[in-house]
DOKEMAR-71856 format. One line per 3 residues: their letters; for each residue z, y, x of C-alpha. Coordinates in steps of 0.001 Angstrom, whole numbers, plus 500000, padded with zeros to 6 digits. Example, Ala and Ser with C-alpha at 12.3 -4.5 7.8 and 13.67 -1.06 7.14 Angstrom:
BEGIN
as	507800 495500 512300 | 507140 498940 513670
% end
This chain:
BEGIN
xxx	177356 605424 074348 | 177719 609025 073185 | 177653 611712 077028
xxx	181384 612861 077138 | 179651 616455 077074 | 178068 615920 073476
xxx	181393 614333 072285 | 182968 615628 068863 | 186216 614107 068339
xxx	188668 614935 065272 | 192328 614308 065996 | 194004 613496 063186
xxx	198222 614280 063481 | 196474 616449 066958 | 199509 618797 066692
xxx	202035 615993 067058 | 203684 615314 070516 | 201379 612058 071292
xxx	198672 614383 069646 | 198910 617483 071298 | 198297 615831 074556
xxx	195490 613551 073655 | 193550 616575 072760 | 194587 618111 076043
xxx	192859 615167 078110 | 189904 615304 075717 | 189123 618841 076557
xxx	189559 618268 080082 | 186919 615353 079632 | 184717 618120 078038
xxx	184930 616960 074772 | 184617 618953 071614 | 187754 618395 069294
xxx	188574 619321 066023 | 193064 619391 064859 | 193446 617853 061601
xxx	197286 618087 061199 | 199528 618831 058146 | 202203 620593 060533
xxx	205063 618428 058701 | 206205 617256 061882 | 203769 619131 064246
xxx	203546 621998 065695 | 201369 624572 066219 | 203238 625336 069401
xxx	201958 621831 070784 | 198265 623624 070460 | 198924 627627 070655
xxx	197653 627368 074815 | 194040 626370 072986 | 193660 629150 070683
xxx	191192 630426 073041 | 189263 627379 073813 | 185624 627785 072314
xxx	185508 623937 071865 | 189029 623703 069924 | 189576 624186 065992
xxx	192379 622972 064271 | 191540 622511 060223 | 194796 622764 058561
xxx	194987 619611 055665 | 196835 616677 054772 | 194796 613350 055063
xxx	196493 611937 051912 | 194791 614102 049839 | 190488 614236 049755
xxx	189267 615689 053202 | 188406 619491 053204 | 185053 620296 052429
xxx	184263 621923 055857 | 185207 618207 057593 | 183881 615912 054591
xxx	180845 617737 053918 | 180030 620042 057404 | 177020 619246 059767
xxx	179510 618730 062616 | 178054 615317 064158 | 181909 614302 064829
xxx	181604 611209 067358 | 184686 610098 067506 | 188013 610120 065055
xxx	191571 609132 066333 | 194418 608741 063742 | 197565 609578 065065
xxx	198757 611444 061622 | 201887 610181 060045 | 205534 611130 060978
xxx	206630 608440 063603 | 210250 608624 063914 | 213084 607185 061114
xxx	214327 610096 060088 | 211342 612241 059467 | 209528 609185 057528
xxx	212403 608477 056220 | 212540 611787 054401 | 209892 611163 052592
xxx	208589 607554 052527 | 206249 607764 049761 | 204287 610366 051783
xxx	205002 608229 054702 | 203574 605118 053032 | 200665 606868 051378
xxx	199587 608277 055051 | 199033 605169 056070 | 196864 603588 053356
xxx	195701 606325 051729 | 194998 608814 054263 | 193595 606112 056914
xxx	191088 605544 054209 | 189695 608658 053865 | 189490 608654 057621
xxx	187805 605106 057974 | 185345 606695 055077 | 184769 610044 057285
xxx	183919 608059 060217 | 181655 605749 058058 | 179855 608545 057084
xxx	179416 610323 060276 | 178681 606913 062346 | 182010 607947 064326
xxx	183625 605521 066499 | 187514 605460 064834 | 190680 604478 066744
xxx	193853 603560 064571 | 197694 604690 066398 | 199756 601620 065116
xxx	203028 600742 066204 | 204840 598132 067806 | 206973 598749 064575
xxx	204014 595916 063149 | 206327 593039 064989 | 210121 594484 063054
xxx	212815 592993 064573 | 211032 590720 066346 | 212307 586525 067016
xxx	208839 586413 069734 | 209350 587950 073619 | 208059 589743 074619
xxx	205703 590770 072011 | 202381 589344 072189 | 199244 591180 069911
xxx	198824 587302 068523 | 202643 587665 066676 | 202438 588493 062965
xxx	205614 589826 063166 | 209399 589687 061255 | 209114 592528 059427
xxx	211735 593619 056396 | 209099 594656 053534 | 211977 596483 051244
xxx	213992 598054 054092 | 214333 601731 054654 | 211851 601458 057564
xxx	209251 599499 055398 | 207435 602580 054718 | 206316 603307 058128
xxx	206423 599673 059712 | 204477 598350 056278 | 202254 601209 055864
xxx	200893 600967 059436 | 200605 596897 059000 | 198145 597952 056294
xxx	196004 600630 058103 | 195493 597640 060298 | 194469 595672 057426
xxx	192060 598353 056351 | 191109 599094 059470 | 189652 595742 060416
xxx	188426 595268 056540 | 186074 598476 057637 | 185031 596550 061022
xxx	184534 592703 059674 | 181981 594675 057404 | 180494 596216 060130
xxx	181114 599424 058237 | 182943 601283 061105 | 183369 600454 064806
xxx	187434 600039 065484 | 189709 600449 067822 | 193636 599667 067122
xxx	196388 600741 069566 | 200008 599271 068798 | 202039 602015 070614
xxx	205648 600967 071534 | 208541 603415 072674 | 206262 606849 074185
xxx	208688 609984 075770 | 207447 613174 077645 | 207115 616846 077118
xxx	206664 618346 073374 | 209271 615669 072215 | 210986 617246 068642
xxx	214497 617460 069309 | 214872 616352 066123 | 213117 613693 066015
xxx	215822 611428 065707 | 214323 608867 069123 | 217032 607572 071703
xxx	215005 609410 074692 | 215179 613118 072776 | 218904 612437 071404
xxx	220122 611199 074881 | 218304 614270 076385 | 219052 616973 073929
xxx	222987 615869 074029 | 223813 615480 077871 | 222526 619141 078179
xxx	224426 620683 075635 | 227585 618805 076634 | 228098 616975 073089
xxx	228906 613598 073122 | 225520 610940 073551 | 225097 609452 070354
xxx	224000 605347 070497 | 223866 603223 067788 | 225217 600036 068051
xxx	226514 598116 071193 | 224037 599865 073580 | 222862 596543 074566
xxx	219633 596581 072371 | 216366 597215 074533 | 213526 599859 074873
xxx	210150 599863 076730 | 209691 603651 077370 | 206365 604259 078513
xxx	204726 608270 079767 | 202728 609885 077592 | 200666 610677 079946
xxx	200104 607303 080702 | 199750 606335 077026 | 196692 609155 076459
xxx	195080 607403 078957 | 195618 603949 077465 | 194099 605330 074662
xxx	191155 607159 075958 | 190027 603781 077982 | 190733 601831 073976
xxx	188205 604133 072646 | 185822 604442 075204 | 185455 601166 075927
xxx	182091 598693 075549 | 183952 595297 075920 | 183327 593081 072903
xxx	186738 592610 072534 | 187913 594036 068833 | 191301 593229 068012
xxx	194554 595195 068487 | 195990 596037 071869 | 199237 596786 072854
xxx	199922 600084 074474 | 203418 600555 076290 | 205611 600652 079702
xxx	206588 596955 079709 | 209820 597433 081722 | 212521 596647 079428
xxx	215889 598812 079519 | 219291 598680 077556 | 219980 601804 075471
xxx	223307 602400 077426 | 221708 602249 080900 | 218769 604825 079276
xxx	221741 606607 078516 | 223547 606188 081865 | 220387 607315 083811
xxx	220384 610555 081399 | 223786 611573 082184 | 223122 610939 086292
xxx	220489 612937 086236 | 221334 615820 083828 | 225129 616031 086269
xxx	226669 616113 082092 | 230387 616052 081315 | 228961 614065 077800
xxx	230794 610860 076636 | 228990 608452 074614 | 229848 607709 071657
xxx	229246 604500 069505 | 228216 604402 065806 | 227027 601607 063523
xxx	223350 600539 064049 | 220782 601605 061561 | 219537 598681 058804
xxx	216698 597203 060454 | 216716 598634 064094 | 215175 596137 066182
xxx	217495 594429 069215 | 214623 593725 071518 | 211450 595774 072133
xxx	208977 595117 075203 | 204891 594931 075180 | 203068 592021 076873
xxx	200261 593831 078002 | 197989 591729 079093 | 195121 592705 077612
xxx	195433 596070 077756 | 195228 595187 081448 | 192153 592591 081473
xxx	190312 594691 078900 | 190969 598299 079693 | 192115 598031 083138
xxx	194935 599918 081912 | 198917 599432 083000 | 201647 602555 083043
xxx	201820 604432 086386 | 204748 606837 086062 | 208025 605443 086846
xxx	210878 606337 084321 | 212970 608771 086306 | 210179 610585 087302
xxx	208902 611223 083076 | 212136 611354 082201 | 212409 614723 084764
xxx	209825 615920 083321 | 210897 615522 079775 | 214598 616976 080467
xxx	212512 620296 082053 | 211099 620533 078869 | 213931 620413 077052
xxx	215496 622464 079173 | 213015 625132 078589 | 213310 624821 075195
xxx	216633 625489 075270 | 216521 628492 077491 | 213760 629795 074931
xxx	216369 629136 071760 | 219072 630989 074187 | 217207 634277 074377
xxx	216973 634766 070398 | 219356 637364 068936 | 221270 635069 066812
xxx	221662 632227 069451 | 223103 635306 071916 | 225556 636108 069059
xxx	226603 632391 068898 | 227118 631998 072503 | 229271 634938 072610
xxx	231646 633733 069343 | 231919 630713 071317 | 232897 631942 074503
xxx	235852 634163 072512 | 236938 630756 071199 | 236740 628730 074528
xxx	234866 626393 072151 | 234489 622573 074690 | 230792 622091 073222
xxx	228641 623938 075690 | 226185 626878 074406 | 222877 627007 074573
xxx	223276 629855 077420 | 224795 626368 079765 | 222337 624103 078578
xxx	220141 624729 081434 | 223242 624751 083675 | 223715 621011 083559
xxx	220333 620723 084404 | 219632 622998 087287 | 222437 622309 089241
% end
């Protein structure tokens, strides 16, 4: 077992939101750690408090195409790799599901190579998106799964089905030692707004007033586990010495309807939003919720933080975000155009309003 202090992990997708604060807790561990991140869907604000950490580097690249010389060919003794790269919500791999698809298989590969070469323990982010729509509950790691292989969301729920394929390919051969996480429903601070998720639409919506968005009845459910919690779910997966090899599930498994997510939003934000129904998306699944069980025998590992407080924390972000947005020239201008009108949507000047009260 490699000293935490002589540790060299590259985070692969390290600028993302799940990412970002992975490589936070590794640091803190005393870990070295190298960003490998295309920026399509992170950020470099995720990692901008690090650019003065002696043991952080971030290597611009995208892991579909061959690794960059200075990862595939440096002296580096990297330890550890953790792929978290590939864009994780339906509308950003839904913009480009080739590139989506080809993260998966293609760009796990070259990582399951890199830690071949290097002797690097490697630790695959999957998805509970592996089980679809699922007809098993909850979901059990033992289920194969009802998964639409043609639908819009087969790029992302088929591509990671096959860096689990690859993945244990690499550790039947005793090629590469795996670890693979099946993350369900994560929220918390460094969220996209954009992102497309029910916990950042609920969120972004109740504070600027506009009406709260869910698709279909609002009956469907959602585990929604911390991301703290989750970082540490996955530091105790890779870390580990158990013999146990297969995949573990990694999520909150209290189950919640979308409308009382919603519900719970609007209590806590004090928001004058109305929710609004639209048709549900081709494929979204109607019931989502983790057995972890052996994530708890094996790890030792169950969520701590309770929803309302995360969900605090994650509406202060927000929050802050918006406050940021508010203080730029041309959101000023736009708050002032729609105070002449009396516009009813709320600016991003009251967006922290319906919080802070």
């Amino acid at each position: 077992m490699t000293c935490e202090n002589d540790a060299i992990a590259l985070v692969a997708g390290g600028a993302g939101f799940i990412g970002s604060h992975l490589i936070d807790a590794l640091l803190g561990r005393g870990w070295r750690v190298i960003c490998l991140d295309n920026f399509q869907t992170g950020r470099f604000d995720n990692v901008r408090h690090l650019e003065r950490e002696p043991r952080f580097d971030v290597c611009e690249a995208d892991i579909i195409d061959p690794l960059p010389v200075r990862l595939a060919r440096s002296r580096v003794p990297i330890t550890h790799v953790f792929n978290l790269a590939c864009a994780a919500s339906p509308p950003h791999y839904q913009a480009d599901p080739e590139h989506t698809l080809l993260t998966s298989v293609v760009g796990t590969h070259h990582l399951l190579q890199l830690a071949e070469q290097r002797g690097a323990r490697f630790l695959l982010a999957s998805t509970s998106e592996v089980y679809g729509d699922p007809e098993v509950h909850p979901q059990q790691e033992s289920y194969w799964g009802h998964v639409n292989p043609i639908g819009p969301r087969a790029c992302y729920d088929e591509g990671k089905r096959a860096a689990e394929t690859l993945s244990f390919d690499f550790l039947r051969t005793a090629r590469v030692d795996v670890r693979v996480a099946r993350i369900f429903n994560t929220y918390g601070p460094r969220m996209r707004a954009d992102d497309g998720r029910v916990v950042s639409n609920v969120i972004t919506q109740a504070l600027a007033g506009d009406d709260i968005t869910i698709y279909g009845s609002g009956e469907q459910t959602r585990s929604f586990c911390y991301v703290d919690d989750l970082v540490d779910g996955l530091l105790r997966l890779m870390t580990h010495e158990q013999d146990y090899r297969g995949a573990i599930n990694l999520g909150n498994p209290h189950e919640l309807k979308v409308h009382e997510l919603a519900d719970l939003v609007v209590a806590m934000t004090g928001t004058r939003s109305i929710v609004s129904y639209k048709p549900l998306p081709i494929d979204d699944p109607r019931r989502r919720r983790p057995d972890i069980g052996i994530a708890r025998r094996v790890l030792g590992w169950s969520p701590r933080v309770h929803l309302e407080v995360g969900l605090e924390k994650t509406i202060a972000h927000f929050a802050a975000e918006a406050r940021a947005a508010a203080d730029l020239p041309f959101v000023r201008s736009a708050v002032r155009r729609a105070r002449s009108t009396g516009a009813r949507r709320s600016t991003p000047s009251t967006v922290v309003a319906h919080y802070e009260r």
